[in-house]
N, C-alpha and C positions, 0 to 999 in steps of 0.2 A: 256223173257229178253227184255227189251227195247232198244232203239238204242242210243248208243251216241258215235258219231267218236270218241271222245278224250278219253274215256275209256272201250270201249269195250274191244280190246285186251288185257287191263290189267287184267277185271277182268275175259276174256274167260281164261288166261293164270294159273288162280287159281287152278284149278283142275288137270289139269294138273301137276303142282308143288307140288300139295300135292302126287300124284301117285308115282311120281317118288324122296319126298326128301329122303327116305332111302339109294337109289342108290349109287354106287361108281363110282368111274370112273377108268379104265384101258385100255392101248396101244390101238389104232383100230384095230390094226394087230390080237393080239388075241382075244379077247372079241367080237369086233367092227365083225371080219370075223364070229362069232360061230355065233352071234345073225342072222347077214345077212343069215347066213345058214339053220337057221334053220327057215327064216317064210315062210309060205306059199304060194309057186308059181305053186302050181300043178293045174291043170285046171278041169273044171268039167264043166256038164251044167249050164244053166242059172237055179235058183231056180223060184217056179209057183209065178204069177205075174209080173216075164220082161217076158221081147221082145226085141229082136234085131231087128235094123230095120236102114237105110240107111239114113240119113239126110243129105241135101245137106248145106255145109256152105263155104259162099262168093263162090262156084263153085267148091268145093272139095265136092266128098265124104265121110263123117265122118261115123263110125259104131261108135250107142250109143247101150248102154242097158237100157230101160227105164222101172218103176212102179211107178204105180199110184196109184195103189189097196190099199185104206183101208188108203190114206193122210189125212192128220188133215189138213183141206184148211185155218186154224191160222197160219199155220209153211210155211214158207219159203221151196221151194223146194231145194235140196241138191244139186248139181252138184260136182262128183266125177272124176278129174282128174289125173288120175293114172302114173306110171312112164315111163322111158323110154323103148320099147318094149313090152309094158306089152296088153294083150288082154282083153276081156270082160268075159273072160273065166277062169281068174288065181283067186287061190282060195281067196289070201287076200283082191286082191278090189273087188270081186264079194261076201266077206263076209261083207266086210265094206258095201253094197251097201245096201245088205239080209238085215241087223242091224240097220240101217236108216231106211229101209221102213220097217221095225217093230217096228218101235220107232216113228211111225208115219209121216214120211217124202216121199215126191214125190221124186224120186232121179232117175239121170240120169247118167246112170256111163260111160263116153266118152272114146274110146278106142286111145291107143296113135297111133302117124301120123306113126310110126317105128314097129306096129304089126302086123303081119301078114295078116289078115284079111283088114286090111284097105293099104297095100302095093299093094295088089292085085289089089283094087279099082282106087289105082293114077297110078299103074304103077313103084312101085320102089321109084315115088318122094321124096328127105327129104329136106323140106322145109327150111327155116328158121326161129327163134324163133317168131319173127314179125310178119312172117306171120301166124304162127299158133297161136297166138294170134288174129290175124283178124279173124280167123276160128272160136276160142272159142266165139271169142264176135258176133258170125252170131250166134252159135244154141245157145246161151243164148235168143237173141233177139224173138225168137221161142219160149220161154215159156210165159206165161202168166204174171209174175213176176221176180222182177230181186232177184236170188236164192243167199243161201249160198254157196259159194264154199270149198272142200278140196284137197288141191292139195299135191301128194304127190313124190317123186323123180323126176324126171327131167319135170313131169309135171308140177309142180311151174312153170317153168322157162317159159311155154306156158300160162300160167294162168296172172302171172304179166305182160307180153308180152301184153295183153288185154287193149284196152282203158279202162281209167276210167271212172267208172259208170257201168261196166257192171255185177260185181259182189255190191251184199249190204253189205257184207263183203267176209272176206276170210281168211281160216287158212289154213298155208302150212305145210306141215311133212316133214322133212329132208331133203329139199329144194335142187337140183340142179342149182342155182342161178348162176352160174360161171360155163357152161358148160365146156369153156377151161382150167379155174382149174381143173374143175375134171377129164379131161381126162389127164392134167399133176397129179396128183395126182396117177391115175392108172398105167398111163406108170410108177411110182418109184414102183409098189407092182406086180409082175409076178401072181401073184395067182386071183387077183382080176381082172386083165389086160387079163386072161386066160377064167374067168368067164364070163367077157363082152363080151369077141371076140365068145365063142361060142352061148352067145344067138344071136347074133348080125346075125352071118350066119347061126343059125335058124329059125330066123323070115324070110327075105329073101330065105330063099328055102322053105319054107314053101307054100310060096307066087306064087313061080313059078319062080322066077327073081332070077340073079346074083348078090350073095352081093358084095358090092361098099368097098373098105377097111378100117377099120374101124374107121385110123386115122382120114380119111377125115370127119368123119361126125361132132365131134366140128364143123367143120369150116364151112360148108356145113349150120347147124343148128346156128351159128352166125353170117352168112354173114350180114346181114343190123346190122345198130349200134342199142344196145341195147337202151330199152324206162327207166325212171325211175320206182322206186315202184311208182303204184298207189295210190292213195290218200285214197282210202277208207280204213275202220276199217281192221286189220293186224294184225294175229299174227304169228310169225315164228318162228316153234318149231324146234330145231334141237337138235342129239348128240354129244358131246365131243370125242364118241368113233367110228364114225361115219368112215369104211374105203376107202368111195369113194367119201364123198366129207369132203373137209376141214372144219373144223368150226371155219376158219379162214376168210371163204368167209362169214360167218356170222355174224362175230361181227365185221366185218368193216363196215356193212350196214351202211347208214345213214338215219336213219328213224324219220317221223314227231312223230307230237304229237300222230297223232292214231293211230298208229302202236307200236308193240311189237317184240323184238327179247327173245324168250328164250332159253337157250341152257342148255339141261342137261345132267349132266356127264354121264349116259348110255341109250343107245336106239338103236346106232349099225346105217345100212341105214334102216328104215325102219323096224327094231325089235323092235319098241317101243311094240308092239301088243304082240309079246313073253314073254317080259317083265311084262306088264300089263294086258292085253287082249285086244281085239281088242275095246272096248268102249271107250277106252282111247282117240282114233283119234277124237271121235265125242265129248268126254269132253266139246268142248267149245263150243258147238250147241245143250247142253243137254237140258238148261233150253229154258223154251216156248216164242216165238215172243215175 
């Protein structure tokens, strides 16, 4: 695939589209909660080929999982930025990561700043969006090219955070773009507000540390004003039936020429993969450089 700002997004957004036109769309509350339910966050080893291993970015330490083994050095390396909480060890982005690097991709799958493993390393810190954008755009600078990125839950929201320039392009999945939305969003649904609070004081004892409560962390996590979307190629997939963040935060974007919003009516947070299979996420990074 060649590169051109002004239409990448459109045509990465094609396959996509085609996957999901049969879909319907129904409430978040039911659909939107079964899909969330049922994808895969159980943990396992890393599969042969990564490595975890400790990268320091702007003076934080980061846990990546990195493979190299067996890259088409044509292809853009991957960089996978996974959601809020989530480790190097949970089954969905450690299978998106597996599926990359069998599809030919260097892929480096960064563990979020809120999971366990990496709380342990700062001590509890939760940053703010900004800064963990500065963080992404330090171990980007560390690879030898500037990679594709896929960002998916609340790690968007660290990913766009990033100066421009640091990704060659970038596709988001059910984007936490509006972390204060989304936490007003959860406070209206007890089930879903139920489900956050206990990962939340799981990762933290996990860690050793006392979790922090967990309204605070929106605000904690937007303290400095947010940056605009970045300039480069964009495409932001989201669902309609999505129950933790609004896809209202989505179609009010205001996006340039190269950028893409699509929104379709089912995919849940992050059940697009239930839905489809998990090749789906990488759709738009199928075809070659």
């Amino acid at each position: 695939m060649t590169d051109g700002p002004s239409d990448w997004a459109a045509r990465a957004a094609r396959p996509v589209e085609r996957r999901f036109a049969t879909r319907r769309w129904r409430s978040p509350m039911d659909r939107g909660l079964l899909l969330t339910a049922r994808t895969d966050y159980r943990e396992r080893p890393l599969p042969p080929g990564f490595r975890a291993r400790v990268v320091d970015a702007a003076g934080t330490p980061r846990r990546v999982a990195a493979c190299d083994a067996g890259a088409d050095g044509a292809r853009r390396p991957l960089v996978i930025l996974p959601g809020m909480y989530a480790s190097l060890s949970e089954g969905l982005f450690l299978d998106l990561a597996e599926l990359a690097a069998r599809g030919g991709r260097a892929v480096w799958l960064v563990e979020d700043r809120l999971a366990a493993g990496t709380l342990a390393l700062t001590g509890g810190e939760v940053p703010s969006v900004a800064r963990i954008g500065a963080e992404v755009a330090a171990l980007v600078a560390t690879l030898p090219e500037r990679p594709d990125a896929l960002a998916l839950s609340a790690g968007a929201a660290g990913a766009l955070a990033a100066p421009p320039g640091t990704f060659a392009r970038i596709a988001v999945w059910s984007g936490a773009l509006d972390i204060r939305a989304t936490a007003e969003n959860l406070a209206r649904h007890p089930m879903a507000r139920f489900h956050y609070s206990q990962v939340h004081r799981r990762a933290f004892r996990r860690a050793g540390l006392d979790a922090p409560p967990i309204a605070t962390i929106p605000e904690l996590l937007t303290a400095d004003p947010p940056r605009g979307l970045p300039p480069d190629p964009l495409l932001i997939v989201h669902a309609e039936d999505d129950p933790v963040v609004p896809a209202a935060v989505v179609s009010a974007l205001t996006l340039n020429g190269g950028q893409r919003a699509l929104v379709t009516p089912a995919g849940a947070h992050l059940g697009f993969g239930t839905l489809e299979g998990l090749d789906v996420y990488l759709a738009p990074f199928d075809e070659k450089d």
